[in-house]
PDB file of N, CA, C and O in Angstrom:
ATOM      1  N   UNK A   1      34.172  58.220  88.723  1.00  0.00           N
ATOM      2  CA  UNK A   1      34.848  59.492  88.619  1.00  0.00           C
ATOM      3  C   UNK A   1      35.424  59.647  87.218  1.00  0.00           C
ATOM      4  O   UNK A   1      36.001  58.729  86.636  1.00  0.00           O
ATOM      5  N   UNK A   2      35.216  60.982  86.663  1.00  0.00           N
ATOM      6  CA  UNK A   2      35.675  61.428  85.418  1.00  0.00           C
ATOM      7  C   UNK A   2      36.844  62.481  85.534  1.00  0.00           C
ATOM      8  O   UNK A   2      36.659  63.430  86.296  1.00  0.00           O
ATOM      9  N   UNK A   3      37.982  62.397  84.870  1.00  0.00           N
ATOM     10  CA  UNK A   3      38.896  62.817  84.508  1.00  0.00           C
ATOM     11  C   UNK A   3      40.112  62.726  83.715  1.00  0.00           C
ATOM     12  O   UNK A   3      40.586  61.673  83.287  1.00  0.00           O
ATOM     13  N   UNK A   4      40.754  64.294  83.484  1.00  0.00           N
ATOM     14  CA  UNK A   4      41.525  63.982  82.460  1.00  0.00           C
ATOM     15  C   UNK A   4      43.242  64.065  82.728  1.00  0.00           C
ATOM     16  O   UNK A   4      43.748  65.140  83.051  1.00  0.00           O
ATOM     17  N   UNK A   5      43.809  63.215  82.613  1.00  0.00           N
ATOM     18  CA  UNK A   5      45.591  63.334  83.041  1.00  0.00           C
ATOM     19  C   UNK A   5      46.587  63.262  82.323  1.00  0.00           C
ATOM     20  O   UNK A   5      45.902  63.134  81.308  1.00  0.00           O
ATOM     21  N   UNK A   6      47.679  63.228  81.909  1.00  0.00           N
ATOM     22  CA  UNK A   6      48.381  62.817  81.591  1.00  0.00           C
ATOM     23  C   UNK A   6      49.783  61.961  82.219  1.00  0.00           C
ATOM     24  O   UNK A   6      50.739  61.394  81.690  1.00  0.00           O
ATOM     25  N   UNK A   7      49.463  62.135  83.241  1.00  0.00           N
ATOM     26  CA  UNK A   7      50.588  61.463  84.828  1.00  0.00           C
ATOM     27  C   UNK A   7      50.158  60.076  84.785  1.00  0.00           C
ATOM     28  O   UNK A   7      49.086  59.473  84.838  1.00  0.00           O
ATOM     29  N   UNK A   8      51.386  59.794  84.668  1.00  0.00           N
ATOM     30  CA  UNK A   8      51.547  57.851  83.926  1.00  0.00           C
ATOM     31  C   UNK A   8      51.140  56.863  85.403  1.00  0.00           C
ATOM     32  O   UNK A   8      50.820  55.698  85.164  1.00  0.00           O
ATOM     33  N   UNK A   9      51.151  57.335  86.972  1.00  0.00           N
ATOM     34  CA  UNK A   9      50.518  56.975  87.946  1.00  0.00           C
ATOM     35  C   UNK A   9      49.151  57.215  87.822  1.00  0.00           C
ATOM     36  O   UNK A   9      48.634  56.102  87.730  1.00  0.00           O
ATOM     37  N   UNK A  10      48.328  58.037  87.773  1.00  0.00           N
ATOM     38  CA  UNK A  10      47.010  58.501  87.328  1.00  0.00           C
ATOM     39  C   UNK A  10      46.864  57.383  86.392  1.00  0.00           C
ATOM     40  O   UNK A  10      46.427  56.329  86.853  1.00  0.00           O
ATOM     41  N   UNK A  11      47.074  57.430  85.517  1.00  0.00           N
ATOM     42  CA  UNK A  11      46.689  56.405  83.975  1.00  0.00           C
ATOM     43  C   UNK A  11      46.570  54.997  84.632  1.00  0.00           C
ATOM     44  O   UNK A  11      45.503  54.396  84.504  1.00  0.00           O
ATOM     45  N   UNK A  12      47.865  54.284  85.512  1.00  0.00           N
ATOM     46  CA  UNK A  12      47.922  53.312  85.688  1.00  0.00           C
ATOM     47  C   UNK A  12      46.799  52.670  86.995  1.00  0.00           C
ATOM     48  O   UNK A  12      46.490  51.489  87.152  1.00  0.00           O
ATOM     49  N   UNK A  13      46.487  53.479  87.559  1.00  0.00           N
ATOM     50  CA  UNK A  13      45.595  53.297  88.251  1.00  0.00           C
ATOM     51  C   UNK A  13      43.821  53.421  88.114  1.00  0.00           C
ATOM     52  O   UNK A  13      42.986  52.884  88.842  1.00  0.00           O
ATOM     53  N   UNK A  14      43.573  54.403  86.812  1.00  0.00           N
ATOM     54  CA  UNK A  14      42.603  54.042  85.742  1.00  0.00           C
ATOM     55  C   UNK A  14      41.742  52.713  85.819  1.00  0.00           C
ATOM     56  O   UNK A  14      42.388  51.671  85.930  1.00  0.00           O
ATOM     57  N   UNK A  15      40.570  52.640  85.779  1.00  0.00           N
ATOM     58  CA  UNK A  15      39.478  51.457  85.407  1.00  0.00           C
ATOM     59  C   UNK A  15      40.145  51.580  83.505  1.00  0.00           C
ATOM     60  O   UNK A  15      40.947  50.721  83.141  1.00  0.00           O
ATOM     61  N   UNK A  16      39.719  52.641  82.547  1.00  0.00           N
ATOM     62  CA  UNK A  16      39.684  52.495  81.526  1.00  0.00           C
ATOM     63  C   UNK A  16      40.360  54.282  80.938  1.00  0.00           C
ATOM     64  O   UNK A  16      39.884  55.405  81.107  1.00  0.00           O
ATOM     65  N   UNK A  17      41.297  53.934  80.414  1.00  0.00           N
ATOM     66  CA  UNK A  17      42.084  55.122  79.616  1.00  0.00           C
ATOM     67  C   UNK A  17      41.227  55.683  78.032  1.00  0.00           C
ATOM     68  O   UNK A  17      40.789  54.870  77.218  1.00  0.00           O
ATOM     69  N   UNK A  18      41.151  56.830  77.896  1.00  0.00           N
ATOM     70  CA  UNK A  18      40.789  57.063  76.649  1.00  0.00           C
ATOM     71  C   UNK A  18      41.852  58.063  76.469  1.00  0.00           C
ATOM     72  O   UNK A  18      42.325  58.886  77.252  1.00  0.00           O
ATOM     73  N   UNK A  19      42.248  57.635  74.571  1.00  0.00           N
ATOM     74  CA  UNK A  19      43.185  58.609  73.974  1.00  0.00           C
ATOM     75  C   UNK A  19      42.555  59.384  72.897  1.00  0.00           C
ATOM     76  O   UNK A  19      42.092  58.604  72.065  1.00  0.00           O
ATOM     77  N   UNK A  20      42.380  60.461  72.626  1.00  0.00           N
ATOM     78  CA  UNK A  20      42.352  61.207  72.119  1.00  0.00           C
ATOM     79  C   UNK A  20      43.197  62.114  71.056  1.00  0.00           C
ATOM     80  O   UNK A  20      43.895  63.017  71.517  1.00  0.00           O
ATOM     81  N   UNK A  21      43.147  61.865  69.416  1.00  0.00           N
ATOM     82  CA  UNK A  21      43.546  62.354  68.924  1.00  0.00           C
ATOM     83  C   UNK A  21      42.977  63.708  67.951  1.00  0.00           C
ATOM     84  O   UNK A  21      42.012  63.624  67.192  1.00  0.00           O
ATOM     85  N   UNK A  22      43.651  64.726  68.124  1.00  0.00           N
ATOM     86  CA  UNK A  22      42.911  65.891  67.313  1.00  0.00           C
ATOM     87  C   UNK A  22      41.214  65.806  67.914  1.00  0.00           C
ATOM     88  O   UNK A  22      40.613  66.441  67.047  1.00  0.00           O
ATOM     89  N   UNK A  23      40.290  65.397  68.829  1.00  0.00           N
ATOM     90  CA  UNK A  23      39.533  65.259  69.563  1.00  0.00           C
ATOM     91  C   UNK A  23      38.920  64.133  69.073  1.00  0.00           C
ATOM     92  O   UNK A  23      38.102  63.824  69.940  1.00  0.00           O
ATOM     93  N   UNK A  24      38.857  63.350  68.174  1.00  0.00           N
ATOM     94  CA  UNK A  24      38.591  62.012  68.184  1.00  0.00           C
ATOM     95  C   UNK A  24      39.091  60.602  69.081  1.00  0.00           C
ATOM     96  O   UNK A  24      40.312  60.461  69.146  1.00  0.00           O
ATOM     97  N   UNK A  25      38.388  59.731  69.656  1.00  0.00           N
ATOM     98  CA  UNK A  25      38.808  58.621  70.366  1.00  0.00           C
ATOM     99  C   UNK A  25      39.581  58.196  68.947  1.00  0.00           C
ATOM    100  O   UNK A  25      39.250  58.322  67.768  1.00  0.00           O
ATOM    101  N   UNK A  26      40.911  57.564  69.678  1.00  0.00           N
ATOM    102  CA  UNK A  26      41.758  56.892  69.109  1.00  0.00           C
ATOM    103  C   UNK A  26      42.427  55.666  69.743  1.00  0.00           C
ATOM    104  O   UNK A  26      43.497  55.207  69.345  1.00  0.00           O
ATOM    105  N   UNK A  27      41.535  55.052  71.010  1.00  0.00           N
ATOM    106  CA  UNK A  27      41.836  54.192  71.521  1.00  0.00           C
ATOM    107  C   UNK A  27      41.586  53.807  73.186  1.00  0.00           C
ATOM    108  O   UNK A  27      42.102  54.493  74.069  1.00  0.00           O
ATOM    109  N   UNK A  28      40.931  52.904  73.411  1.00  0.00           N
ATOM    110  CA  UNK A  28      40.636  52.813  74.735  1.00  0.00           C
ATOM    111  C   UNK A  28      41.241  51.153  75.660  1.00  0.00           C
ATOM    112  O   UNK A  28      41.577  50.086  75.147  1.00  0.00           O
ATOM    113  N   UNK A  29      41.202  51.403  76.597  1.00  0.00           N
ATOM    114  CA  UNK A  29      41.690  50.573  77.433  1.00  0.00           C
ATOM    115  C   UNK A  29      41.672  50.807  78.811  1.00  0.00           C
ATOM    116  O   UNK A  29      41.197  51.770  79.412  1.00  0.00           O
ATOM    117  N   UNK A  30      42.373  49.594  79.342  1.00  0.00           N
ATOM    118  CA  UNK A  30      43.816  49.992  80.395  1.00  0.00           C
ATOM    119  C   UNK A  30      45.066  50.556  79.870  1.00  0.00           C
ATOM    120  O   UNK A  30      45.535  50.358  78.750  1.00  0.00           O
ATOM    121  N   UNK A  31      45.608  51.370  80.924  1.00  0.00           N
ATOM    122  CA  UNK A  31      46.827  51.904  80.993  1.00  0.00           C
ATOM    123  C   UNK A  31      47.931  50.300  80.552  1.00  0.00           C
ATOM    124  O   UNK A  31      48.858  50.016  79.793  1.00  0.00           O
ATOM    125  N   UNK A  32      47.605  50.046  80.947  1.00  0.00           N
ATOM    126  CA  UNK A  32      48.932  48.508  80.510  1.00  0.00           C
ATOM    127  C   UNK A  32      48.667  48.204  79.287  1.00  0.00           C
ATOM    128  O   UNK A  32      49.730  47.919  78.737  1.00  0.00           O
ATOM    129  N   UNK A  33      47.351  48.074  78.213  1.00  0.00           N
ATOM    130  CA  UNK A  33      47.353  47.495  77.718  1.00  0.00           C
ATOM    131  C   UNK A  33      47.983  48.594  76.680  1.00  0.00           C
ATOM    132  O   UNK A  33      48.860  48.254  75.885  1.00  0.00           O
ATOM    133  N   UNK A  34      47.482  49.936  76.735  1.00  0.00           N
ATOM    134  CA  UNK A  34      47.726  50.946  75.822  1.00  0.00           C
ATOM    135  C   UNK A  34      49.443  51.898  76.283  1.00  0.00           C
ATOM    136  O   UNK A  34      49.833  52.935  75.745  1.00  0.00           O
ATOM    137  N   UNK A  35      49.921  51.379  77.026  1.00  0.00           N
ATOM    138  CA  UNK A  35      51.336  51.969  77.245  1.00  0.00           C
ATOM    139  C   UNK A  35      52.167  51.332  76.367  1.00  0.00           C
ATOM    140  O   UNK A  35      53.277  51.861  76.434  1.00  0.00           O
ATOM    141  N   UNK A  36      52.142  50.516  75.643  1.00  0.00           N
ATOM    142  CA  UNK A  36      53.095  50.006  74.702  1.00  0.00           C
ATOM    143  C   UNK A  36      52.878  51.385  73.020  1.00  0.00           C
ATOM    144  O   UNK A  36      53.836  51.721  72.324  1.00  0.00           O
ATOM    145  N   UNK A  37      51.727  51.778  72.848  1.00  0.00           N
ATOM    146  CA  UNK A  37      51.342  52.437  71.549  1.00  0.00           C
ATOM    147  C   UNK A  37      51.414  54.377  72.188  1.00  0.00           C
ATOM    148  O   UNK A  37      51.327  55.278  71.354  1.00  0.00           O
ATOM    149  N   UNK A  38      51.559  54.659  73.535  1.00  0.00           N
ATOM    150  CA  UNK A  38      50.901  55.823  74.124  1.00  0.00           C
ATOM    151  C   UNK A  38      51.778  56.589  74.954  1.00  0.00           C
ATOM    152  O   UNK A  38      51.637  57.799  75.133  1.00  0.00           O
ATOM    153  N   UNK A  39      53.059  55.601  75.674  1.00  0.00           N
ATOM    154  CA  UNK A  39      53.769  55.616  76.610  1.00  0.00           C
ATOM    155  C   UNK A  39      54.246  56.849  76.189  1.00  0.00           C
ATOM    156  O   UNK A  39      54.261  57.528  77.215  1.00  0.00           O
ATOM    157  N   UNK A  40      54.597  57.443  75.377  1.00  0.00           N
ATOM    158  CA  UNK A  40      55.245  59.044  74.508  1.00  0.00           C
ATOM    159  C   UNK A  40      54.231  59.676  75.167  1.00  0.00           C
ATOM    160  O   UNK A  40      54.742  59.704  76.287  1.00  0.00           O
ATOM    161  N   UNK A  41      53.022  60.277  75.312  1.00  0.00           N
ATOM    162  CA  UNK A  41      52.394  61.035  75.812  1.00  0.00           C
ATOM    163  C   UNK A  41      52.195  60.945  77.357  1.00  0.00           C
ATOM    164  O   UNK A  41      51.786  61.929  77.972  1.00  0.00           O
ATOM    165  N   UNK A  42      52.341  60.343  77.679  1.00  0.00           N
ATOM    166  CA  UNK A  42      52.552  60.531  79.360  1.00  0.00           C
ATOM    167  C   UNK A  42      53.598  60.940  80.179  1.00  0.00           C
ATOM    168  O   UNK A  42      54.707  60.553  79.810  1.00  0.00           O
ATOM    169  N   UNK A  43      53.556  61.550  81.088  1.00  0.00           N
ATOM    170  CA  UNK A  43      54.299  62.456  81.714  1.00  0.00           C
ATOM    171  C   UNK A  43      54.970  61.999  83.351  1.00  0.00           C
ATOM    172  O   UNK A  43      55.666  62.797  83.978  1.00  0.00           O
TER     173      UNK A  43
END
């Protein structure tokens, strides 16, 4: 399944998070690994 969230339950339950800056990937993961650099954008 594909989708897009910003709800920090959604994220954490994620196989793999992609962030997006100005529409470029700017970083992929897990939610755990990328909540230390990302945690500001989630809701």
């Amino acid at each position: 399944m594909v989708g897009a969230t910003s709800k920090r339950a959604a994220l954490a339950r994620a196989d793999r998070v992609v962030v997006l800056v100005d529409g470029a990937v700017a970083d992929v993961g897990p939610w755990a690994g990328l909540a230390p650099r990302w945690n500001h954008l989630a809701g």
